[in-house]
C-alpha positions as CSV (number, residue, x, y, z in Angstrom):
1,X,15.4,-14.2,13.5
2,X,15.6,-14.6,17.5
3,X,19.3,-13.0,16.3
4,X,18.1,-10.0,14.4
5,X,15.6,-8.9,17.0
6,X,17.2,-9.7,20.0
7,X,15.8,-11.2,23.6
8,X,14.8,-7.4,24.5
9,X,12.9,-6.8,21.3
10,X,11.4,-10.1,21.7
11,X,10.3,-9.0,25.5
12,X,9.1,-5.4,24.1
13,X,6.4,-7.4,21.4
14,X,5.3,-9.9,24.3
15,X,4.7,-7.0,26.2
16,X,3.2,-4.9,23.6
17,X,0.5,-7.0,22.3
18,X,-0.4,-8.3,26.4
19,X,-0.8,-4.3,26.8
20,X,-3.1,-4.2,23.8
21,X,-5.2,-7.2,24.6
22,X,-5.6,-6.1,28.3
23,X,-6.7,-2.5,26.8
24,X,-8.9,-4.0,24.4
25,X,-10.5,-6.4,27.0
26,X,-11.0,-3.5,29.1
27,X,-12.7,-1.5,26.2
28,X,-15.1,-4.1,25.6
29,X,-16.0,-4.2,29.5
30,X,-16.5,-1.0,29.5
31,X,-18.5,-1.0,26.3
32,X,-20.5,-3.9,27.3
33,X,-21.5,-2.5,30.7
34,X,-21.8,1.0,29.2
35,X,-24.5,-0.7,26.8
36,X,-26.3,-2.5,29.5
37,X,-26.6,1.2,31.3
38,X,-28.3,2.3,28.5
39,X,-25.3,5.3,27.8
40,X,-25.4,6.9,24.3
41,X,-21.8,6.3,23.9
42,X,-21.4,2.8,25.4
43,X,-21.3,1.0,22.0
44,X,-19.0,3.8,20.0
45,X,-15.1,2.1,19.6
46,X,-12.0,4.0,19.5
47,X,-11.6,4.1,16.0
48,X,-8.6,6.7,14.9
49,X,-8.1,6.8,11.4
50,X,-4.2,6.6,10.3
51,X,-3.4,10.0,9.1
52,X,-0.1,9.8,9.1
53,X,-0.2,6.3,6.8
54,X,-2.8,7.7,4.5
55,X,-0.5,10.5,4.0
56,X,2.6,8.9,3.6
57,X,0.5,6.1,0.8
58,X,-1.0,9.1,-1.2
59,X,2.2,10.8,-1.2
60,X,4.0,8.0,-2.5
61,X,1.6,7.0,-4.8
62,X,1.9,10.6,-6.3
63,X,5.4,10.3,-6.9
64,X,5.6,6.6,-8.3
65,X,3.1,8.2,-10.7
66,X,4.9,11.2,-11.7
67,X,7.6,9.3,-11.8
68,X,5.9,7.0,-14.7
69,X,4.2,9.5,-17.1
70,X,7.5,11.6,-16.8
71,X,9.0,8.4,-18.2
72,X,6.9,7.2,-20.9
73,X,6.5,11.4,-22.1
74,X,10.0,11.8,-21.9
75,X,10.9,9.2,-24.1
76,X,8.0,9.9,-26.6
77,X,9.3,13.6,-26.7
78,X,12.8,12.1,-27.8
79,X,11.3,9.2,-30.2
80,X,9.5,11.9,-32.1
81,X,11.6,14.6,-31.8
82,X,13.9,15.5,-34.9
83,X,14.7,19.1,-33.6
84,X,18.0,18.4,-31.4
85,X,18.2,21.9,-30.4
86,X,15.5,22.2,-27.9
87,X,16.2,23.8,-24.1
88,X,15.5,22.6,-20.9
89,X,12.6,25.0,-20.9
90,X,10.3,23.2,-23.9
91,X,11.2,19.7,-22.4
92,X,9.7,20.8,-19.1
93,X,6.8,22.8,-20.7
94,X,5.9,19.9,-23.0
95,X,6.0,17.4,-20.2
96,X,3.5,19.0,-17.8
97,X,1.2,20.3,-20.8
98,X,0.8,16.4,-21.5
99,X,1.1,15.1,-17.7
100,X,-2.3,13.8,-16.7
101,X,-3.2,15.4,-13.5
102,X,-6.8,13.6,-13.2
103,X,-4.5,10.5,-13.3
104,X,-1.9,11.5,-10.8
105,X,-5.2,12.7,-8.5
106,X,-7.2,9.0,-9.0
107,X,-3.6,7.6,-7.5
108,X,-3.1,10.1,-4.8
109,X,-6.8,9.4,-3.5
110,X,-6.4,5.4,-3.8
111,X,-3.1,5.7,-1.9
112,X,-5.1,8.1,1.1
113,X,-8.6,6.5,1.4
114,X,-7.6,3.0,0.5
115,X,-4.2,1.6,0.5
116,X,-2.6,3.6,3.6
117,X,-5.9,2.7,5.7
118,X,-5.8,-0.7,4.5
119,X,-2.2,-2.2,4.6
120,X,-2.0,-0.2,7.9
121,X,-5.3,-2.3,9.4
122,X,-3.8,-5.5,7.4
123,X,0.1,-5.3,9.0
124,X,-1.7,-4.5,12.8
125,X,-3.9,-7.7,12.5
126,X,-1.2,-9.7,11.1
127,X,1.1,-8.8,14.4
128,X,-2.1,-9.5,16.5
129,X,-3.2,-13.1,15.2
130,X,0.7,-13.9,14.9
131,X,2.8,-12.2,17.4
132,X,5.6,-15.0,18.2
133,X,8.4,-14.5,16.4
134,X,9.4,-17.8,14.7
135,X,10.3,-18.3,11.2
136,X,7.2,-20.4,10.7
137,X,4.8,-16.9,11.4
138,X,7.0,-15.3,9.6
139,X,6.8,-17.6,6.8
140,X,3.2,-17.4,7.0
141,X,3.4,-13.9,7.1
142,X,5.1,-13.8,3.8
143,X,2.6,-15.9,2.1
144,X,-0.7,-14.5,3.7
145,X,0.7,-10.8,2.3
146,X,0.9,-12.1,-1.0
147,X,-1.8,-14.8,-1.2
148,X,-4.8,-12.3,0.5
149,X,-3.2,-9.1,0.1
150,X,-2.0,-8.9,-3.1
151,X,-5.5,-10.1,-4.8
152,X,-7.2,-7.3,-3.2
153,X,-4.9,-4.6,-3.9
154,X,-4.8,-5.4,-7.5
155,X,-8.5,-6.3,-7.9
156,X,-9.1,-2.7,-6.1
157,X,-7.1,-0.4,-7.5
158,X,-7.8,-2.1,-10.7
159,X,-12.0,-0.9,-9.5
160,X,-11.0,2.7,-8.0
161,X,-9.3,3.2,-11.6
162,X,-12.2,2.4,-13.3
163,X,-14.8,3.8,-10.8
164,X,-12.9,7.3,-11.8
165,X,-12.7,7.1,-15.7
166,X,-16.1,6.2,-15.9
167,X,-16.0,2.4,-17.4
168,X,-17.0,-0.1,-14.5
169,X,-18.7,-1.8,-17.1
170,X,-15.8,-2.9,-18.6
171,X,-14.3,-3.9,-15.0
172,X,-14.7,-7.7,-15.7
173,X,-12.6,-8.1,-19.0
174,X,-10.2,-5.9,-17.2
175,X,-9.7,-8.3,-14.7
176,X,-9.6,-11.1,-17.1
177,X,-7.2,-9.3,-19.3
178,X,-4.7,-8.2,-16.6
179,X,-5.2,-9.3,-12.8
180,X,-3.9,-12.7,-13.0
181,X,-0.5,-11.5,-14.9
182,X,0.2,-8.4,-13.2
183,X,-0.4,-10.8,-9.8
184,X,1.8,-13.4,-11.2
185,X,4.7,-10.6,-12.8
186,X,4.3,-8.8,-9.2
187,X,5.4,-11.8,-6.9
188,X,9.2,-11.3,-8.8
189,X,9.3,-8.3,-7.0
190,X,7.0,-8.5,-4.0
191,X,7.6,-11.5,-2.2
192,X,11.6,-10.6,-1.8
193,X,10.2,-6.7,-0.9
194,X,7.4,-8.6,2.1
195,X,10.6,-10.8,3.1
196,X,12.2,-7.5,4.3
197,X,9.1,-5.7,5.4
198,X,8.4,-8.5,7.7
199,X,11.8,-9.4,8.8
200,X,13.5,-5.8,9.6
201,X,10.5,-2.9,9.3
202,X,9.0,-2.3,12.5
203,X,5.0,-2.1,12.3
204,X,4.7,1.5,12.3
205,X,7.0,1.9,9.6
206,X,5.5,-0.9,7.0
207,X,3.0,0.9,5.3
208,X,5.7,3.6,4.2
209,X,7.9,0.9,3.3
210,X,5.7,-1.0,1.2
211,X,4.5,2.7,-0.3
212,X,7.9,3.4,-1.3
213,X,8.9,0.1,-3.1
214,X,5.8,1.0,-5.1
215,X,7.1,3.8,-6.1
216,X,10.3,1.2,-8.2
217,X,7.5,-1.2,-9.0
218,X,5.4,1.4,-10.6
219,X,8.3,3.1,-12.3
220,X,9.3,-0.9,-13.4
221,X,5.9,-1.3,-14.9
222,X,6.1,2.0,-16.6
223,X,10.0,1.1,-18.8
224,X,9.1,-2.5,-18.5
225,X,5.7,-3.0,-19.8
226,X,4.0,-0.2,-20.7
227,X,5.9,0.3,-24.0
C-alpha cells in the first residue's frame, strides 16, 4: 500500500488530518470560551451539508433505477409481445407510460437526504479514527464498511421504501423476508467494490464511487433476481 500511495501522499494525509484536528481543537476553544461569554453563537458548529455528494448519490440512484424498470419493462414488452413489427416509437412510448416515476422519485430522495450525507459522514470518520495507512486499517476498513455499513443501508432504504408506499406496518416481515439475504448476496459484490474504494479512491471521490457501482448492483438485482 506504502507503494501505491507513495511517501508524499503518505506526508499529504499526516498533514491533512494534523491540520483538521488543530482546526477542530481550535473550534472547540473558541466554542467553549464563546459559551462561557454568554455569546448567542458560541455553541453553533460548522456544520456544511455535502451538496455536491447528495447530488452526485441522488443522481446515481436515479439512473441505477432507470436503468432497472427499463430492464424488467423491456423484456416484459418482448415476452408478451406477438406483434414483431413495432417501431422504435411504441417501444419508447410503452416504456415511459409504464415507468414508475413515484419509484424513481423515493430513490432519488434516499440517494440526496440519506445515502450521499451519510456514506460521506461515514468515509470522513473512518479516515479520522484510522488515518495510518497500513494494511491492517485498511483491513479494518474493509470489514467495518461492510459489517456497520452495510446493515444500515439495507435496513434504511428498506424503511425509506416503505415510509413512501405507505406500509411501515409491514416493515418487520420485510426485514425478515429479505435483509439478511440481500446482505449476504451483496458482500459477492461489495466487499471486492470497498477493497478498491479504500485502496485507490481518494476521500472526496468515495461517495460517487460507491454511488456508481450501485448503479451495476442495482441493474444486477434487477436481471438477476427480480425475475
Amino acid at each position: 500500500m506504502d507503494a501505491l500511495s507513495g511517501s508524499n501522499g503518505g506526508f499529504w494525509w499526516k498533514f491533512h488530518l494534523n491540520s483538521k484536528r488543530g482546526r477542530n481543537s481550535n473550534s472547540r476553544r473558541n466554542s467553549q470560551s464563546g459559551g462561557s461569554s454568554g455569546g448567542g453563537g458560541g455553541g453553533r458548529t460548522n456544520y456544511r451539508f455535502p451538496l455536491k455528494q447528495a447530488v452526485t448519490a441522488s443522481c446515481l440512484a436515479l439512473t441505477g433505477d432507470t436503468i432497472a424498470q427499463v430492464t424488467t419493462h423491456f423484456k416484459d414488452l418482448h415476452r408478451n409481445d406477438d406483434d414483431k413489427n413495432n417501431n422504435n416509437k411504441d417501444v419508447l412510448s410503452s416504456l415511459l407510460s409504464k415507468h414508475d416515476w413515484l419509484r424513481s422519485l423515493r430513490m432519488s430522495t434516499y440517494g440526496f437526504f440519506l445515502y450521499g450525507p451519510g456514506s460521506h459522514a461515514w468515509y470522513q470518520y473512518l479516515d479520522y479514527s484510522l488515518p495510518k495507512q497500513s494494511v491492517q486499517n485498511f483491513l479494518l476498513k474493509v470489514t467495518l464498511n461492510q459489517v456497520v455499513l452495510g446493515p444500515i443501508v439495507i435496513a434504511v432504504v428498506f424503511a425509506w421504501n416503505n415510509l413512501w408506499v405507505g406500509k411501515l406496518k409491514e416493515l418487520p416481515n420485510k426485514y425478515q423476508k429479505d435483509a439478511l439475504p440481500t446482505l449476504l448476496y451483496g458482500f459477492r459484490f461489495w466487499i471486492p467494490v470497498s477493497v478498491l474504494n479504500f485502496w485507490l479512491v481518494p476521500l472526496q471521490a468515495r461517495v460517487g464511487f460507491m454511488s456508481t457501482a450501485s448503479i451495476f448492483w442495482n441493474f444486477y438485482l434487477s436481471s438477476t433476481m427480480i425475475k
